[in-house]
N, C-alpha and C positions, 0 to 999 in steps of 0.2 A: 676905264676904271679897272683897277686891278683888283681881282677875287680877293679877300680875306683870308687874313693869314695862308696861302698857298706853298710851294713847295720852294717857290723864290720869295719865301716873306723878309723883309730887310735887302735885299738882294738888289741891288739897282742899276747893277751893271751885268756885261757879260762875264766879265772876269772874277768878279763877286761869287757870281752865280758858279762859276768852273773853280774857284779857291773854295768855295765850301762845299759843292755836292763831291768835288774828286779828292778833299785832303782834312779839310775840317773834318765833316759829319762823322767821317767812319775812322775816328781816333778815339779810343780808349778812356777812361776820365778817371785822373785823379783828385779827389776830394780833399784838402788837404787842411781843410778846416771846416766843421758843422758841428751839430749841436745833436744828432741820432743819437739814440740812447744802445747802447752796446746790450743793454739785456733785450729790450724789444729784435734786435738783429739775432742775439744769438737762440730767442724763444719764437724767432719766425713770428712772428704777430701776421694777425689778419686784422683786417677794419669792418666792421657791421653795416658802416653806408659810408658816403661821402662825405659825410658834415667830420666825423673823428678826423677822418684824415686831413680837411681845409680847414676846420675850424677850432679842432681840439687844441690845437695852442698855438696860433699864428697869430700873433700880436700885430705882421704888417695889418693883416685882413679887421681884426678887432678896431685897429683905428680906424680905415674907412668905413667902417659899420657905422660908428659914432660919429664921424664926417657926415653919414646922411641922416643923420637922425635917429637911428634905431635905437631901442631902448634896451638896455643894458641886460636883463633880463635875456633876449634873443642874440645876446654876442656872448655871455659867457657865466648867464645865469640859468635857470633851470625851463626855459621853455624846448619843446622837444627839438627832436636834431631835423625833422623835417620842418619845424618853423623857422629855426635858424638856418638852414639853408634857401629858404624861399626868401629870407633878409639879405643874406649876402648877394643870392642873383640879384635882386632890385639893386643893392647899392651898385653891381659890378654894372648894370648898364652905365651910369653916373659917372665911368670911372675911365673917358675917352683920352688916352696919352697915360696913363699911367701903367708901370709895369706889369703888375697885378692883372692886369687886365689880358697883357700877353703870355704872363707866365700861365694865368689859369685856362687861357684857351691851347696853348701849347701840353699842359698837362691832358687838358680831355680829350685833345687827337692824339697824343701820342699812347698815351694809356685805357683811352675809352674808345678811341676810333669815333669819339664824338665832332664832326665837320663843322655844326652849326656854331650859333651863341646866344650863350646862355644870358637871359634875363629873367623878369619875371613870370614871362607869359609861355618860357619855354623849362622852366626850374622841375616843374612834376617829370616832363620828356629826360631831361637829365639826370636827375634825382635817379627815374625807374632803372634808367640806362646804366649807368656806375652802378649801382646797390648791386643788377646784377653781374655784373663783372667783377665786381669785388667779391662775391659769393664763389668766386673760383677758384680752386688748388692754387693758382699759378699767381694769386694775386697777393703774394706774400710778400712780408719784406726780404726776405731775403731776395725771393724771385724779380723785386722789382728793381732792388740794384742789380741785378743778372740783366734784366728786362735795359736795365741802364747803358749798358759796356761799362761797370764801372771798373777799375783794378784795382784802387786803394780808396780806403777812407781815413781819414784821420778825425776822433770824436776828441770831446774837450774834456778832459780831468782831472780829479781836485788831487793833488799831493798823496792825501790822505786815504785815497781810493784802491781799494784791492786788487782793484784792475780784474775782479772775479770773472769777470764775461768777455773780456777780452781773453783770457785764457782758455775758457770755454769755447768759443767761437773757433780759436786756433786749432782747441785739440777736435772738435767735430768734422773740420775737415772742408767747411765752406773755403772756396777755392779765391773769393773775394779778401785780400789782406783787408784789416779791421785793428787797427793800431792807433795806441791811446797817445795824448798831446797832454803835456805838461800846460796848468792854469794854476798858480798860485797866489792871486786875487786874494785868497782869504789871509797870507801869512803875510801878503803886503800892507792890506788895508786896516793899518793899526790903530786907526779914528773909528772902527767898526764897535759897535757895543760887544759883540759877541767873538772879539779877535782873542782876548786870554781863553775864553773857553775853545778858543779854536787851537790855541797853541798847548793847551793839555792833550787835544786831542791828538796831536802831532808829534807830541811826544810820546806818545801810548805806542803808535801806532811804527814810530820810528825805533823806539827803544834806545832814544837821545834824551836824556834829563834835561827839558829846556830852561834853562835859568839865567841867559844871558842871549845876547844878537850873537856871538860868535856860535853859540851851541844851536840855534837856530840854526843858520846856516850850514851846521854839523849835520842836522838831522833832515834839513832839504839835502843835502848830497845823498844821504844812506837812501832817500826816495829816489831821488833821482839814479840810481844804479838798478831801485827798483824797478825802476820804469824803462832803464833801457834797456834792461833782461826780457823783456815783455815786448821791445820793438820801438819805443819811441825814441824819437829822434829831432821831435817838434814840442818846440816853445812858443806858449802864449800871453799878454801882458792883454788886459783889459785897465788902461789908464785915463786919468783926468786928460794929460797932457804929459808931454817927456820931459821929466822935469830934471833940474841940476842944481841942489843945493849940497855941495859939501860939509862935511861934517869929520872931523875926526874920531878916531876909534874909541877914545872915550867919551865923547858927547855923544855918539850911536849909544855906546853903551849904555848910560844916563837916561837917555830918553825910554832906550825898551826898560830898563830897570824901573825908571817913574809910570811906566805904561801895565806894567804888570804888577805893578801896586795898588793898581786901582787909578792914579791921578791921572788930569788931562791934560793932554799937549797941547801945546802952540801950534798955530797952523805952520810957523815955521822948523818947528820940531818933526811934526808931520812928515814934512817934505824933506827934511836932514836925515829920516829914517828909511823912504822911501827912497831915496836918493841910492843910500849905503845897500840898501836889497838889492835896488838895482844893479849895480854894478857889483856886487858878487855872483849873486846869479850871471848877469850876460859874460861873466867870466866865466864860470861853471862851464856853460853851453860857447864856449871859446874853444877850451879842453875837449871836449866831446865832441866837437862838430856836430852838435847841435844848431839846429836853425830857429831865429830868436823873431817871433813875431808881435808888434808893437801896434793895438790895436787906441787909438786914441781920438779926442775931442765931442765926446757923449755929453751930454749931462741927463743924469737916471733920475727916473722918479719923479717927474716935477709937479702931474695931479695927484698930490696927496690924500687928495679922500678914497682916487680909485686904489690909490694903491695898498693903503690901510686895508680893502676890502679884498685887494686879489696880490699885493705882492707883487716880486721885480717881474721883469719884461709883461709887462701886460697892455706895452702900446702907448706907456706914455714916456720917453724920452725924446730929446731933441738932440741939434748939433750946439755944440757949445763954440767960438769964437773967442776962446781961449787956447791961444797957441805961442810958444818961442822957439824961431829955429834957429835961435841962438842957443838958448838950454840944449835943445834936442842933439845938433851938433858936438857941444861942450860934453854930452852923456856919451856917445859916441867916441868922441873924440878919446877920453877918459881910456878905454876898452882897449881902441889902438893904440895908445900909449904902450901898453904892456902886452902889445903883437897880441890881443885875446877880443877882438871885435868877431865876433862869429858872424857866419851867415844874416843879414838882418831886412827883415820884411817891414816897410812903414805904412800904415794903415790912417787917413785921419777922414773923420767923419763933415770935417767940412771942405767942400772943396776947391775953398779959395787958397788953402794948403796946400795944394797942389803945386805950383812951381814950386816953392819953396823946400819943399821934399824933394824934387828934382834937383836940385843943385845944391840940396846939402848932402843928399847920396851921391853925386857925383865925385865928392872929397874923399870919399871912403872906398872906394872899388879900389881890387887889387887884384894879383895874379891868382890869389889860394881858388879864386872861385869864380865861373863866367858870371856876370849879374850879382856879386855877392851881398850888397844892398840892390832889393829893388823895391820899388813904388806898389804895393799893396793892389791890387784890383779895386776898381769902385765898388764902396762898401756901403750895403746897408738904406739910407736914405738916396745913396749916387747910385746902386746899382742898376739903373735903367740905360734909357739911350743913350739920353746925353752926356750923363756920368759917365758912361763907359767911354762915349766917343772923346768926352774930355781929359778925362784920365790917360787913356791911351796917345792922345794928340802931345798934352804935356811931355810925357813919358816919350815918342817918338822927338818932341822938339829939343829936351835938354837931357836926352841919354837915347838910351838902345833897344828900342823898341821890338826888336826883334830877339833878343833875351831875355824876354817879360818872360814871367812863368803862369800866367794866368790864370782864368775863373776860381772860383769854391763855390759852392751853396750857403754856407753858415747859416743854415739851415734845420730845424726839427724835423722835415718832413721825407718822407721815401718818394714822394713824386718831385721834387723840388730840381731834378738833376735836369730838367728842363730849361734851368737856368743857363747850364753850361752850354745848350743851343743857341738859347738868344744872345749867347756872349757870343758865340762862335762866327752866327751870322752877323753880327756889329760888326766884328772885328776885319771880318773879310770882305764884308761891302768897305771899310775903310782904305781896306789895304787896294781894294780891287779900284776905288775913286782916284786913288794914288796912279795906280799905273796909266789907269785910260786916259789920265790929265796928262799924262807923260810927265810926271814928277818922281816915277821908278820904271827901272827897264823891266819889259817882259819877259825875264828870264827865268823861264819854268823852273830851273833846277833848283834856285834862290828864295823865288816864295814858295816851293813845294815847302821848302826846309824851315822858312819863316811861318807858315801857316802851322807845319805840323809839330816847331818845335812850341809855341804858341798854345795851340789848343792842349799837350800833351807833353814832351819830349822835355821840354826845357826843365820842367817841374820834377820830371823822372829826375833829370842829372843833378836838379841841384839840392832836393834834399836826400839822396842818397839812402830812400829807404831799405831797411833790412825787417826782410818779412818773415 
């Protein structure tokens, strides 16, 4: 029997074991999509115990709480933070093959030098152990992406954001780049109740009189200049599905003009507006060399009562099985027409999508860029074993496996870059099953360069960060 999570954990080969202790491990990480908050980074925060930092807003961990029964109250109502952490260990014994269970033992050795596992009977022993470790200088957020290797982060922001702390961060001197990503969610989602008061706000803030879709668009550019005075270079879509309905420039027009009058759309008016964003925008970031990431197949929100009581991400969404990789294609398609398909990452939350992204990105690579669609990392619900190993199997079976740009966190949390280990060791027991089976030559020189462009390198080259 082999020790618990030890220094070969995933590791199942010899080659595995020599691809990630000599080329993985000690690679660098770029984050290139999370959810950190840029003020907490640039105000150095501390945690006062354990439970802020696993449980202050980790919607994965909230839903297995409520998977074992625990009462609401002890996930994210007002009982103390050492009752809710004595609930999380009980659920986490319950929790044998799920991620969570290795990312949080991987967080307590790498950051608490804690070996054992944590249940209920051992939660006071760990509890005592972190509170005091977290009671140290060194246990800042800053020092914890230090503590990381991290070199870049990329956080998620709204248009309309001053990017205040990301300028602060820069001028202080932290040696970690902390560069914002464009999410314009709020000026897509024109079904939203609160999308007109969103678009006043967009105007204030643009000093573009919005009163039409073209002057929208006017006044996402003047952000968008904004934001790449600041260093961004990364785009992000949080979508239904990629969707394709055409629409010409006056029935765009028509629909935001009916939309900002108060009246409501069709669902197919909806998607004729969303359509037209889209594809100005991914042209935007055509011109810029920006890189356009397409996060898709969610469906939010679906326990209404919880959410009434706590609002989005609070652990109740699913995958949704709405998907066309014919639209998606046709969206694409559209982009190359006019030589402006940029960079484009495909992300889909179910993953039976998975070939099918594989071979509609296959239509679109060209010379501008090595990988310049690639297949998104297992996201979210997939990013465990076998999502990764699926994802990546896909991804080696109908493209270029070895151009993948790999991991992110997409993540709230500073310990969470633990992820990018358990990715690393997946990926190298894969690569390493490959060779021993002799289905790839042992040529050190090849997967050095596979491994390291993988964990790190690929990511460096292809979004061309300017820090």
């Amino acid at each position: 029997m082999k020790k618990f999570m030890d220094k070969d954990f995933l590791l199942e080969t010899e080659t595995a074991q020599h691809l990630y202790h000599d080329y993985a491990e000690k690679m660098p990480i770029i984050d290139y999509h999370c959810h950190l908050s840029p003020q907490e980074i640039y105000e150095d925060i501390k945690f006062d115990n354990i439970t802020q930092v696993w449980l202050g807003a980790d919607h994965y961990k909230w839903r297995q709480m409520r998977s074992n029964g625990v009462e609401e109250r002890y996930i994210t109502g007002d009982a103390t933070d050492r009752e809710k952490f004595q609930k999380w260990a009980e659920t986490l014994e319950m929790a044998i093959g799920n991620p969570l269970y290795h990312w949080s033992h991987l967080e307590l050795q790498r950051y608490f030098g804690y070996e054992g596992h944590l249940c209920g009977d051992t939660a006071e022993e760990v509890w005592n152990q972190c509170n005091e470790i977290l009671s140290q200088d060194n246990m800042s957020a800053r020092n914890l992406i230090r503590m990381s290797n991290v070199d870049i982060v990329c956080t998620t922001d709204d248009p309309a954001d001053s990017l205040e702390w990301h300028k602060k961060i820069k001028e202080s001197g932290f040696e970690v780049a902390v560069l914002p990503a464009w999410r314009p969610d709020k000026a897509m989602n024109i079904e939203k109740a609160d999308f007109t008061d969103y678009i006043v706000k967009l105007s204030e803030v643009s000093g573009v009189a919005i009163g039409s879709f073209a002057t929208l668009i006017e006044a996402l550019r003047v952000r968008m200049d904004f934001f790449a005075e600041n260093g961004c270079s990364v785009s992000d879509h949080g979508l239904e599905y990629v969707m394709y309905e055409p629409a010409t420039e006056e029935e765009v027009e028509e629909i935001f003009a009916k939309r900002l009058h108060g009246e409501c759309l069709t669902r197919h008016e909806q998607l004729q507006y969303k359509t037209a964003f889209m594809i100005a925008l991914g042209k935007e970031y055509g011109k810029r060399n920006w890189v356009m990431q397409l996060h898709y197949g969610v469906q939010r929100d679906l326990n209404k009562s919880i959410f009434a009581k706590l609002g989005p991400d609070a652990g109740i969404d699913a995958i949704s099985n709405h998907f066309s990789a014919l639209e998606m294609g046709q969206y694409l398609n559209a982009l190359a027409e006019e030589d402006l398909l940029p960079k484009t990452i495909l992300y889909s939350l179910n993953p039976i999508d998975n070939a099918a992204i594989g071979t509609v990105m296959g239509c679109f690579q060209d010379s501008s860029a090595v990988g310049k669609i690639q297949h998104g990392s297992a996201w979210w619900f997939n990013d465990h074993k076998t999502g990764m190993q699926d994802q990546m199997k896909t991804l080696a079976s109908l493209g270029l496996l070895g151009n993948f740009i790999g991991m992110l966190t997409d993540s709230r949390s500073f310990l969470s870059y633990t992820r990018h280990e358990y990715f690393r060791r997946i990926m190298c027991n894969l690569i390493g099953g490959w060779v021993e089976n002799g289905e790839y030559p042992a040529d050190e020189k090849v997967l050095e360069k596979i491994v390291k462009g993988i964990s790190y390198e690929n990511a460096l080259r292809y979004f061309e960060f300017k820090k």
